[in-house]
Structures are given as C-alpha cells and as structure tokens.
LOTIPA-893136 format. One record per residue (C-alpha): y, x, z; residue number from 1; chain; residue in one letter. Coordinates in Angstrom, 2 decimals, padded with zeros to 5 digits, always signed. Layout:
% residues N
ATOM       yy       xx       zz  romi  vexpa  vogu
ATOM        Y        X        Z   NUM      A     A
...
% end
This chain:
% residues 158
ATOM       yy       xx       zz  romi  vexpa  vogu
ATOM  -031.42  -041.88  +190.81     1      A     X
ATOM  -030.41  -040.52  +187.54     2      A     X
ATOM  -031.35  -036.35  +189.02     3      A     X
ATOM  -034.77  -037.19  +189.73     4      A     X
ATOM  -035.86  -038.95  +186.48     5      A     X
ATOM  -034.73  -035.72  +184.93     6      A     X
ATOM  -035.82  -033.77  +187.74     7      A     X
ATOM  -039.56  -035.09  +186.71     8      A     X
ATOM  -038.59  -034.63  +182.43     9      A     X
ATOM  -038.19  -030.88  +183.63    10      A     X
ATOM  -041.10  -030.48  +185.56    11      A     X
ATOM  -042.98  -031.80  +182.51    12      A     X
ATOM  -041.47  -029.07  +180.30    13      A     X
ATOM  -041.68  -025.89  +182.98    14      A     X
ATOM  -037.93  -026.23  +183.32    15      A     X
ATOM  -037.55  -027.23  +187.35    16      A     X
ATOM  -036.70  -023.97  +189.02    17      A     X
ATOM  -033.61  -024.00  +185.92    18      A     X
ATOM  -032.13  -027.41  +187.87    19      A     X
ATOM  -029.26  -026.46  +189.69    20      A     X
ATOM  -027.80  -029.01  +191.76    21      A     X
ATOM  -024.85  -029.17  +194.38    22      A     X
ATOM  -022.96  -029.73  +197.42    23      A     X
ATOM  -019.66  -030.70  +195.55    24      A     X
ATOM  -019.27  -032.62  +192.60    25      A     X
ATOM  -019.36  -031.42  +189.06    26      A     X
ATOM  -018.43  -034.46  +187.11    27      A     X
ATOM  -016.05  -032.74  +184.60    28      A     X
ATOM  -015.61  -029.68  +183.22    29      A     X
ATOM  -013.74  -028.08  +185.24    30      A     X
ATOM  -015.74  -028.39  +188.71    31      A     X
ATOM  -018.95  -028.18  +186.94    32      A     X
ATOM  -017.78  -024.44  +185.45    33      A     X
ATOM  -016.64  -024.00  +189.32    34      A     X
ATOM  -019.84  -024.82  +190.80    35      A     X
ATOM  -021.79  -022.89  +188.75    36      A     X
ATOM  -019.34  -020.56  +188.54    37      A     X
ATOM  -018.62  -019.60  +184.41    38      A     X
ATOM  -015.74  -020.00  +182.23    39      A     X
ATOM  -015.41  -024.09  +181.37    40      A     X
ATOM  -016.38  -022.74  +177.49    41      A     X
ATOM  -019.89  -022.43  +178.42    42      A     X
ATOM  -020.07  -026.17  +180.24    43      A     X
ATOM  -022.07  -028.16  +177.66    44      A     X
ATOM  -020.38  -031.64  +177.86    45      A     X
ATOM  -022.51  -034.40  +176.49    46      A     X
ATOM  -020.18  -036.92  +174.77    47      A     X
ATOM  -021.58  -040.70  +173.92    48      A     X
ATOM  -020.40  -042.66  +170.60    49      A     X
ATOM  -021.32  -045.85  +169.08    50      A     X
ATOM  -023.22  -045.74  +165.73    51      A     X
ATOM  -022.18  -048.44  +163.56    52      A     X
ATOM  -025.29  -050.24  +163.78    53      A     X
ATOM  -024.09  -050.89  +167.42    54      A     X
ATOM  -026.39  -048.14  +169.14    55      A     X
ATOM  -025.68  -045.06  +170.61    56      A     X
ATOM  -025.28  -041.01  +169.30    57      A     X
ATOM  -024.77  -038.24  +171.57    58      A     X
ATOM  -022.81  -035.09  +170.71    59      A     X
ATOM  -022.73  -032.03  +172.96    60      A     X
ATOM  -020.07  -029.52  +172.75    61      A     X
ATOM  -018.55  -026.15  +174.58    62      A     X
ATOM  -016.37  -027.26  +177.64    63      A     X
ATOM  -013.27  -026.04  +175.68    64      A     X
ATOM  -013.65  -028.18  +172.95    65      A     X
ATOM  -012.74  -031.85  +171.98    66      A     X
ATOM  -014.28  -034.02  +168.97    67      A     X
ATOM  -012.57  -033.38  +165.43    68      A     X
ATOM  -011.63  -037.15  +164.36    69      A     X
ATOM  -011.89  -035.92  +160.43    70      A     X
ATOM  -014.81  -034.17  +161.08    71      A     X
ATOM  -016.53  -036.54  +162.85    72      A     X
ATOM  -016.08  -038.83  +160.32    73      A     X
ATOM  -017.16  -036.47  +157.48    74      A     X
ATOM  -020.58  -035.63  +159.33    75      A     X
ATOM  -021.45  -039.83  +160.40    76      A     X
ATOM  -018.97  -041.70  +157.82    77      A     X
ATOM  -017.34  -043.66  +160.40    78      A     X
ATOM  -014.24  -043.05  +163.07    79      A     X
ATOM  -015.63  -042.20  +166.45    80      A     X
ATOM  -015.51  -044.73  +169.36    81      A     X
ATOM  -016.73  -043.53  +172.97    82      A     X
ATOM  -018.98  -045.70  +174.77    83      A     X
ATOM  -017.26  -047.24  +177.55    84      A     X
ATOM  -019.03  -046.17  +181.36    85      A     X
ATOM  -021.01  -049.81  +180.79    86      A     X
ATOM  -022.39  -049.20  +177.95    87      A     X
ATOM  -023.34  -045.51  +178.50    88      A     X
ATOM  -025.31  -046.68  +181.83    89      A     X
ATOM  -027.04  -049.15  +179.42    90      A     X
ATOM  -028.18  -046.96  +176.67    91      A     X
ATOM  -028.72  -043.70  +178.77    92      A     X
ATOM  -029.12  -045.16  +182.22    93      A     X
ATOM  -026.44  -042.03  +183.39    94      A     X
ATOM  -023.35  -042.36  +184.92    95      A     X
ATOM  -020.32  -041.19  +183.68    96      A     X
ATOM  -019.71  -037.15  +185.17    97      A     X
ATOM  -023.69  -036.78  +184.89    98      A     X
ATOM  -024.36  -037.80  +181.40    99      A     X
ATOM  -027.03  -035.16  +179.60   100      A     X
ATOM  -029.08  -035.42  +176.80   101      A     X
ATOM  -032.36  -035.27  +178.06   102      A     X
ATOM  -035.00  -037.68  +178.66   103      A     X
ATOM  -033.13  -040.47  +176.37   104      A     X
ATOM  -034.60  -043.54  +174.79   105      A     X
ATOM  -036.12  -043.08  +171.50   106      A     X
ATOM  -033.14  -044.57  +169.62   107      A     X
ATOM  -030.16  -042.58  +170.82   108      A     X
ATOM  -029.54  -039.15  +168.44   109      A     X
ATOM  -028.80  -035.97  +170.06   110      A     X
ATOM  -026.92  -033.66  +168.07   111      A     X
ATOM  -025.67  -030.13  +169.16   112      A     X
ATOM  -022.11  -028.99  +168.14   113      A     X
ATOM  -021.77  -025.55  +166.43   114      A     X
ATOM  -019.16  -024.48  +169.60   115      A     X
ATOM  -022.41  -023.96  +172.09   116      A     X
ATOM  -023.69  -021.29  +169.54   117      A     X
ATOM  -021.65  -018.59  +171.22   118      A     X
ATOM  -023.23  -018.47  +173.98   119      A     X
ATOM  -026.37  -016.94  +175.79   120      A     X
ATOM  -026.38  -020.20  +177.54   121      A     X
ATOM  -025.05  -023.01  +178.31   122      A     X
ATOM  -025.25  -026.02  +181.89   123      A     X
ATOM  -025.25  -029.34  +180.62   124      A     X
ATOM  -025.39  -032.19  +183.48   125      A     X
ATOM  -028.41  -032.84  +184.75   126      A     X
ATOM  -028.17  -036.44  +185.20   127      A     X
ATOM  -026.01  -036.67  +188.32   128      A     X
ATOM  -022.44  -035.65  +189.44   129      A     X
ATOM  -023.45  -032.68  +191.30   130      A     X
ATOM  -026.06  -030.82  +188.96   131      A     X
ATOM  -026.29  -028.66  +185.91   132      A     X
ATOM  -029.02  -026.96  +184.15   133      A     X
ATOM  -029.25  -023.19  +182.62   134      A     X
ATOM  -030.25  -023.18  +178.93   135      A     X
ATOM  -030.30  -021.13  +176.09   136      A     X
ATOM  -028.99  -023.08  +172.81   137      A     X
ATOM  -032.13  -023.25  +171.88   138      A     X
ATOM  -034.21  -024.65  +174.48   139      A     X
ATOM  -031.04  -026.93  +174.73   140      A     X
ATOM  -032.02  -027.95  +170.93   141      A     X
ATOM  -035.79  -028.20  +171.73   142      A     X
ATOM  -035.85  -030.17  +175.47   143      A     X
ATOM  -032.80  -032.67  +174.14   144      A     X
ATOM  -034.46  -033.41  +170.76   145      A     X
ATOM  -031.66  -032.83  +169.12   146      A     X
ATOM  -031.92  -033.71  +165.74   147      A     X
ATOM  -028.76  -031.04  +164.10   148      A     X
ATOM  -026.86  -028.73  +164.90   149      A     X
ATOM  -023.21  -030.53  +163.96   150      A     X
ATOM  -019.32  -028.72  +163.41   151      A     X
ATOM  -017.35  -031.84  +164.76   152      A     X
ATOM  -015.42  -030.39  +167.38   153      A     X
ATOM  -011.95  -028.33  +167.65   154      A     X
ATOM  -011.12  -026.47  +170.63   155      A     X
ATOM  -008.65  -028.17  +173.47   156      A     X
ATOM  -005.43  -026.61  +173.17   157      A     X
ATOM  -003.57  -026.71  +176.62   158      A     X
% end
C-alpha cells in the first residue's frame, strides 16, 4: 500500500509521529479539512500534469485554490493537461484522493504554489485516502524536493 511506502520515507526523515491517518476517508478537500479538522485553505492538494516531453510535474496548492490556465502556461510554456487516474498510478504509484508529493521517482518535479505560503502549515495526503500529514511550508519544500516555489493558481470562487 501506497501509506506505508510513505509511512517508511517519513521514518527515514524523523517525520512518523507527523502521519495522521483515519477512520473515514479524506480523498478530497473537503473531508480531508474535516478529518483533520481546519479550514479546506490549509489542505495542500497535490495536482499531477503532463510535461510535454510526456512525463509527469506535480503542483501543490491551498485547498481553496484551482490552477491559473494563463499562468500555468507562463511559468512551463505549455497548456496544462491532468494526468488521467492511469497514468498518475504509473508515474507516482498513488491513487487518485491520496496523491502527495513525497517519495516520487527521480523524474517527476515537485513544485510548491505561492497559495500554501500563508500558512503555519499545511496536510498534504499521505499516500492513501484516509491520511494527511502536518507540515510547515518549509519542511513541505525540503521532504517533497520541490524544486520552486510557483504563482499558478487562483482561488475557487463558489
């Protein structure tokens, strides 16, 4: 399973006792920011995009935001296009609803949208559809490799 392959990544970094996992599931935004109970803002969603040299690029964002199509494009010089759940098992080897940014092949970029940066921390998955993890932004930056901190996002308007 997905939870303990990061499970183990944590223990490697000192992170463990921060793995919060649950009885319910916390595949989107909304039940995740219920089960840990915080505002959806402070959910980090990890999002999963195709590069156009056919790999993969992660972007994580607040829970109350939604990628910036112009923005996007100005950062990477191409149009996003989400993986589809297939291809995210493939590249990541997560599941859809417990997609984080940890523990990722080589290949695949992490990069951190500017939205997380108002927070004391954030609970991106932790590789399964019941778990989250508490970070600061920056041991989010340091234990997901990010490689830049990235303004592609706008917030959801509902």
């Amino acid at each position: 399973m997905s939870i303990q392959r990061t499970k183990r990544f944590f223990e490697t970094q000192g992170f463990l006792d921060r793995v919060l996992e649950f009885d319910a599931c916390s595949a989107t935004v909304e039940l995740a920011a219920a089960a840990v109970e915080v505002i959806p803002a402070r959910i980090a969603k990890t999002l999963s995009f195709k590069t156009q040299e056919g790999g993969c690029l992660l972007v994580v964002t607040a829970g109350d935001q939604k990628i910036d199509n112009a923005k996007f494009k100005g950062i990477f010089g191409y149009k996003a296009k989400m993986l589809t759940p297939d291809e995210v098992r493939d590249y990541l080897g997560y599941e859809i609803g417990g997609v984080c940014p940890f523990d990722l092949p080589s290949s695949v970029a992490v990069h951190l949208d500017e939205s997380l940066r108002r927070f004391d921390a954030v609970y991106p998955a932790c590789g399964s559809a019941n778990s989250a993890v508490r970070l600061t932004c920056e041991e989010l930056f340091l234990l997901s490799n990010a490689h830049t901190w990235v303004d592609v996002s706008k917030e959801i308007i509902s």
